[in-house]
C-alpha positions in Angstrom: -2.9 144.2 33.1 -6.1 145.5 34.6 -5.8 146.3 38.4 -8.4 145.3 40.9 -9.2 147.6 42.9 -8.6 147.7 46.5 -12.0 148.2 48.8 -11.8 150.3 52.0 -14.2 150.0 54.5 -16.0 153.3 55.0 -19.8 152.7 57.2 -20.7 150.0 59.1 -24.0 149.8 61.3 -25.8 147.2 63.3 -28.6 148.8 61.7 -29.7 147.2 58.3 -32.1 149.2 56.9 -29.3 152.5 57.4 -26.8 150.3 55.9 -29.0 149.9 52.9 -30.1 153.1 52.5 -26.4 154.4 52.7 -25.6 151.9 50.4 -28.5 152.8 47.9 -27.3 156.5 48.4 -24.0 155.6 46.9 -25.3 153.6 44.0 -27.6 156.5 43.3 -24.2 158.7 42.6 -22.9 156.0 40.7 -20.2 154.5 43.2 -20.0 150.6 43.3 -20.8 149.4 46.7 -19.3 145.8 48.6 -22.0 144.8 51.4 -19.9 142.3 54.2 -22.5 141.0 56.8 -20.6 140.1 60.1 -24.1 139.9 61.7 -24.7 136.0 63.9 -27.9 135.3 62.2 -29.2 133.4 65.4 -28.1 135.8 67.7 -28.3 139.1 66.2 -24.8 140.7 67.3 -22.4 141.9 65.3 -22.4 144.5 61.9 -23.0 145.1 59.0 -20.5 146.4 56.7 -20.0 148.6 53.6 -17.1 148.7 51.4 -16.0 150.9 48.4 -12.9 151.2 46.4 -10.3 153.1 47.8 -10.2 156.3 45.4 -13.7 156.7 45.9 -13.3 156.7 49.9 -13.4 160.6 50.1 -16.1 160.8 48.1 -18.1 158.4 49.5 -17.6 159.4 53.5 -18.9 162.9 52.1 -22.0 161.4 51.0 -22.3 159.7 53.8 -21.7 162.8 56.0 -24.4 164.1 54.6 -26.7 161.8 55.2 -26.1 162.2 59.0 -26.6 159.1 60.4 
């Protein structure tokens, strides 16, 4: 039986256009990448979030640290 994997949460931003290039960063070194906007559309609170599954999470937060936002 194949196993889905489990996504952790590992960025999120109110900022979109970081959350895409992070986002676009990880794609680029081949990790998959699960976008969840908790952004009110009318109001403009809230963030944006990026998820990754769970054996990639160390990988991933190094990228990320990298990128230093």
């Amino acid at each position: 039986m194949i196993q889905k994997p489990k996504w952790i949460l590992v960025f999120s931003s109110k900022n979109e256009i970081i959350v895409h290039l992070i986002k676009s960063k990880l794609e680029d070194e081949s990790i998959p990448v699960m976008i969840h906007n908790m952004k009110d559309s009318f109001y403009h609170i809230g963030y944006i979030e990026l998820y990754v599954p769970s054996e990639l999470e160390n990988d991933s937060k190094q990228i990320i640290n990298k990128i230093n936002v």
